[in-house]
C-alpha positions as a printed NumPy array, in Angstrom:
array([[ 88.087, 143.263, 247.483],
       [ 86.801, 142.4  , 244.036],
       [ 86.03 , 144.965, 241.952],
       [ 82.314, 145.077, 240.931],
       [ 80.354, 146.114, 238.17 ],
       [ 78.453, 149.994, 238.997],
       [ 76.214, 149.396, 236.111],
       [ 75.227, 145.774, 237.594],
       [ 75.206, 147.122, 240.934],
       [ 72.817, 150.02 , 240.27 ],
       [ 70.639, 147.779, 238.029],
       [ 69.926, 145.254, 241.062],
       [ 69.436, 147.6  , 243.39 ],
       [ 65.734, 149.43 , 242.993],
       [ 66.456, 152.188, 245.83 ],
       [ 70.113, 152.334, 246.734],
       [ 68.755, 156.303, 247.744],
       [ 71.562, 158.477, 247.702],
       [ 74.849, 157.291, 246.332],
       [ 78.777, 159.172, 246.035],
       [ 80.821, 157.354, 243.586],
       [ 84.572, 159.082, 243.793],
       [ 87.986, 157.005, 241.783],
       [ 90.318, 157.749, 239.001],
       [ 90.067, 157.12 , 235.563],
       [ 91.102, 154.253, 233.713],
       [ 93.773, 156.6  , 232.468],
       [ 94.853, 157.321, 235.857],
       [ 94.51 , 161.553, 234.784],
       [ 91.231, 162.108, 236.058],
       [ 89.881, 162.339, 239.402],
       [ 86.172, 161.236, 239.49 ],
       [ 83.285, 161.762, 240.966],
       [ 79.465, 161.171, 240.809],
       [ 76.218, 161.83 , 243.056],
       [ 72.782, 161.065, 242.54 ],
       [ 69.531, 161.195, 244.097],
       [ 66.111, 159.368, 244.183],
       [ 62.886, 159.733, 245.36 ],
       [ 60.179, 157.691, 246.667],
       [ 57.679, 160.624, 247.56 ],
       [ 56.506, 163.583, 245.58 ],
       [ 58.557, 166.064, 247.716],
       [ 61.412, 164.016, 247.026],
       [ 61.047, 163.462, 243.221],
       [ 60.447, 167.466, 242.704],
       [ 63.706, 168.439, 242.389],
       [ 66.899, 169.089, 240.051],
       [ 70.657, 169.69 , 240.374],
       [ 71.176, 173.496, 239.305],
       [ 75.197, 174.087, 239.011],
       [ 76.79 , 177.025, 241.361],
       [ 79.741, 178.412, 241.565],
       [ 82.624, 175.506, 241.663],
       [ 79.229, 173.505, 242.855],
       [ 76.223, 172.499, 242.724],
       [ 72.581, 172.954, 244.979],
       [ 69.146, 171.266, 245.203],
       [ 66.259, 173.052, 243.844],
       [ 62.624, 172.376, 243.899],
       [ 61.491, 171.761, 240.201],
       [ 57.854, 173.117, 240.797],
       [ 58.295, 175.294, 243.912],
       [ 54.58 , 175.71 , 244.355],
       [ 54.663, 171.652, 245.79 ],
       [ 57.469, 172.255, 248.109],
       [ 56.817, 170.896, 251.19 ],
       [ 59.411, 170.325, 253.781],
       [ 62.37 , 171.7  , 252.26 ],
       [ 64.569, 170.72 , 255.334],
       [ 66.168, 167.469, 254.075],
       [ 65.733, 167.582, 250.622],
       [ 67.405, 171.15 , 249.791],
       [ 70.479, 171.577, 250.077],
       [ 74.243, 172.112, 248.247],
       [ 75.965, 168.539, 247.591],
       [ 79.14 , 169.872, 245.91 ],
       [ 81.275, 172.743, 247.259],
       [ 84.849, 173.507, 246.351],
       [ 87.575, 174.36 , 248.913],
       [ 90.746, 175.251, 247.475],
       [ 92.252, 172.201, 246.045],
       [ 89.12 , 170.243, 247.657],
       [ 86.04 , 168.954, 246.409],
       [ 83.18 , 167.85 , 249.054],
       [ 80.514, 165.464, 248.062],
       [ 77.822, 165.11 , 250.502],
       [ 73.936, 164.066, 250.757],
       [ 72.977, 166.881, 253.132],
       [ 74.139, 170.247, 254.63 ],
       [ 76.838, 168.546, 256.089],
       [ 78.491, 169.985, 252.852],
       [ 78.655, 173.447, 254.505],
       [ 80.146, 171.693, 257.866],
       [ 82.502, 170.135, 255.927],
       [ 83.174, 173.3  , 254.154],
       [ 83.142, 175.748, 257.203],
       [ 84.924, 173.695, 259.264],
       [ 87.653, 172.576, 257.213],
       [ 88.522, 176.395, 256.021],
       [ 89.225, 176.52 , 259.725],
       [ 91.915, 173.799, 259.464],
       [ 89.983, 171.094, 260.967],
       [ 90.056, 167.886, 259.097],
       [ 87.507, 166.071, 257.536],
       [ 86.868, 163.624, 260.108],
       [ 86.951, 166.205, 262.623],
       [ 84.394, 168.611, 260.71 ],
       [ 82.051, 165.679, 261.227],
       [ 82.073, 165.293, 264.616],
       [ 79.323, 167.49 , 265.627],
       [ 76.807, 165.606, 262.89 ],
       [ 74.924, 162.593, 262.947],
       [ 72.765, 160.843, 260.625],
       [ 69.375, 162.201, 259.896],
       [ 66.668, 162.981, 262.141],
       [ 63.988, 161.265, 259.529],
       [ 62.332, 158.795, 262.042],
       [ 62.155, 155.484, 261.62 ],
       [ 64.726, 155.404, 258.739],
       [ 67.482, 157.355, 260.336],
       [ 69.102, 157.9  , 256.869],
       [ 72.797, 157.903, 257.375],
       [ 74.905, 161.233, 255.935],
       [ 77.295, 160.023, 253.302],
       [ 80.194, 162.336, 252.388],
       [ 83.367, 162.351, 250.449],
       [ 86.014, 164.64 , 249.955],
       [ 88.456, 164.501, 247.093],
       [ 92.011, 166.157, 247.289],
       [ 93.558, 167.329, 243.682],
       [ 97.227, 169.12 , 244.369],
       [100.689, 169.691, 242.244],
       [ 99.336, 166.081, 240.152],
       [ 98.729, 164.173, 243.507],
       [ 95.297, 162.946, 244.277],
       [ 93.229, 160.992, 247.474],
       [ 90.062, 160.864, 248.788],
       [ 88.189, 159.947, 251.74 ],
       [ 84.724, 158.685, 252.489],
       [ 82.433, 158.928, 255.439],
       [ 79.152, 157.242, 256.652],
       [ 77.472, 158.159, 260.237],
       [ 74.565, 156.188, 260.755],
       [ 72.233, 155.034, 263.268],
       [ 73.2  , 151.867, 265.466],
       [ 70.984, 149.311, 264.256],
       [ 68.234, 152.141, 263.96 ],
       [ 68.487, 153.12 , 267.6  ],
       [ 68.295, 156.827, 267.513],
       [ 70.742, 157.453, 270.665],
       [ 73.624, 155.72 , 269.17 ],
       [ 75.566, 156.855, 266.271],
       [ 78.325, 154.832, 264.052],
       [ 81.303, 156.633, 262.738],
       [ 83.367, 155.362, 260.309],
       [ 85.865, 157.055, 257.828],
       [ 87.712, 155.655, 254.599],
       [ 90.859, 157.261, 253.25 ],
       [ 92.404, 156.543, 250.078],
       [ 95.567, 157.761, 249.343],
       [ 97.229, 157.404, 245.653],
       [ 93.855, 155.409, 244.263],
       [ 94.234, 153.084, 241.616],
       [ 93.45 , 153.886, 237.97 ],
       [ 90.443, 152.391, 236.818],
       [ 89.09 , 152.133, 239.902],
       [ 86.772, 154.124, 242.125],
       [ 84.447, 153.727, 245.061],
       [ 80.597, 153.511, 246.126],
       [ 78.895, 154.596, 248.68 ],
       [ 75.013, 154.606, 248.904],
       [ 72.398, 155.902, 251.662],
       [ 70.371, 152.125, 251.519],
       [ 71.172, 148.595, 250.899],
       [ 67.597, 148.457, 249.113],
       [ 63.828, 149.627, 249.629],
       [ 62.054, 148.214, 252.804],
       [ 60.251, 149.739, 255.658],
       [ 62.392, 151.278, 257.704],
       [ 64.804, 151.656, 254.456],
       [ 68.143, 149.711, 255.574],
       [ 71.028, 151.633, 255.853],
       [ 74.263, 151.149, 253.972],
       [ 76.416, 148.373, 255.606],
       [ 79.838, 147.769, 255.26 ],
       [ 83.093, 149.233, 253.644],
       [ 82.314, 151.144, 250.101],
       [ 82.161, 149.053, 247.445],
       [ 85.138, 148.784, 244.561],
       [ 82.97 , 149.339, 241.161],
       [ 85.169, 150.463, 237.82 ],
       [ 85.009, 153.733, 236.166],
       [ 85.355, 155.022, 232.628],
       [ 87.806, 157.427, 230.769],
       [ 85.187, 159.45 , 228.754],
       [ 82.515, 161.695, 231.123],
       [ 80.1  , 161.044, 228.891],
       [ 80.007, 157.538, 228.006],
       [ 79.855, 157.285, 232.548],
       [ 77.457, 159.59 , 233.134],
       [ 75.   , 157.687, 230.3  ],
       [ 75.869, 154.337, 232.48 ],
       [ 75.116, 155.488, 235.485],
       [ 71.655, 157.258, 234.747],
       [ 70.388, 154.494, 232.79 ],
       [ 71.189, 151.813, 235.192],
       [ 69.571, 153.993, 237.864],
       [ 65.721, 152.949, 238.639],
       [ 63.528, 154.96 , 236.454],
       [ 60.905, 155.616, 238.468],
       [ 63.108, 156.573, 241.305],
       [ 65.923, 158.507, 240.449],
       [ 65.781, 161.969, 240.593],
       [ 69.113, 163.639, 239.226],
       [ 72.498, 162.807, 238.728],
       [ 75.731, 165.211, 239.043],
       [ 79.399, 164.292, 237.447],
       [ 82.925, 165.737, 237.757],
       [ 86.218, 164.746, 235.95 ],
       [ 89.051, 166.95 , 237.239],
       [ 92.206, 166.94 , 235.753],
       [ 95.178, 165.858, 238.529],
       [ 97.779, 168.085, 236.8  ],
       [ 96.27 , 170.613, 236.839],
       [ 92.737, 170.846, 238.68 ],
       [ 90.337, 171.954, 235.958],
       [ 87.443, 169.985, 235.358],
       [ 84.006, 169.072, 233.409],
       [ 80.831, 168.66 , 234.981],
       [ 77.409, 166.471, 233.93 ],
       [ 74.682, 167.52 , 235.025],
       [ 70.903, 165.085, 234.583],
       [ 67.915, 165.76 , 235.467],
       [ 64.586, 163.689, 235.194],
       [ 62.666, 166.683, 235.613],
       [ 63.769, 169.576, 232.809]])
């Protein structure tokens, strides 16, 4: 698979929705990870990353023009142990709940499906990164509808075990605006990452759509020994 350009890929792409970018740094020390929203509507736009704990939650920016809150709040990051869950929904506290009780992550996801937002059918995108004793891998999931039929759900799971340096791995909610918006197809694309947080988390906000995105959340966690820095961007501050 060639390895593709995230600034290039973001710029083409006006509405790639929700997106989970996890990989190593060019360094190979770093474990990576990104997440970002966007927003078409005005419930969508009205909102910002607030950090939390180990993680991070969705919060409405002016809460007086909350509407439906249902799909739109929610925590993306959580920290298990020596895990790190990524998601685009609430599936971050399945993940969470049901992993603590030694399923795995496929498993955990069993009882999900993509969401119930009619005709769109927006798949759930998660990730779940694994930092222990300087070993590191990841896995990626999409469930999403079956060609938009709402009675038939695709599964599929990507593991990545001892990830290449420099490299990292995209996975977005759409393959571009339409109506319906069309979901994700395919493996998760190979894009590049960066050493320095900083110098990623500026190319990945400014190659995001302006008028769309919404907020933008990045980790670096050290593989020897598990601490980390987080970024944190919101449009609305």
């Amino acid at each position: 698979m060639e390895k593709l350009s995230i600034e290039k890929r973001l710029k083409e792409n006006d509405y790639p929705g929700r997106g989970i970018i996890i990989g190593k740094t060019e360094d190979g020390t770093k474990a990576v990870t990104a997440y970002f929203i966007m927003g078409r509507s005005a419930n969508s736009r009205n909102r910002i990353f607030v950090e939390e704990k180990d993680g991070i939650r969705t919060e409405a920016f002016d809460p007086s023009k909350l509407e439906d809150p249902s799909l739109i709040i929610y925590a993306p990051v959580r920290v298990l142990g020596n895990k790190t869950i990524v998601t685009n929904g609430d599936q971050t506290d399945t993940i969470y709940e049901l992993m603590d009780k030694q399923m795995t992550f496929e498993q955990s996801l069993r009882g999900r499906t993509f969401e119930p937002d009619a005709p769109n059918y927006t798949p759930r995108i998660s990730g779940i990164m694994h930092v222990e004793d300087g070993k590191y891998s990841y896995a990626m999931s999409i469930l999403k509808s079956n060609h938009g039929d709402p009675a038939s759900c695709n599964r599929y799971t990507f593991a990545y075990e001892n990830p290449a340096a420099g490299e990292a791995h995209f996975i977005h909610t759409y393959m571009g605006d339409g109506s319906p918006l069309p979901s994700f197809e395919g493996e998760p694309e190979l894009v590049d990452v960066l050493n320095d947080i900083d110098a990623y988390t500026d190319l990945l906000w400014n190659s995001l759509n302006e008028e769309n995105k919404v907020s933008l959340f990045v980790r670096y966690i050290n593989i020897e020994d598990g601490s980390y820095e987080t970024r944190i961007v919101n449009k609305n501050q």
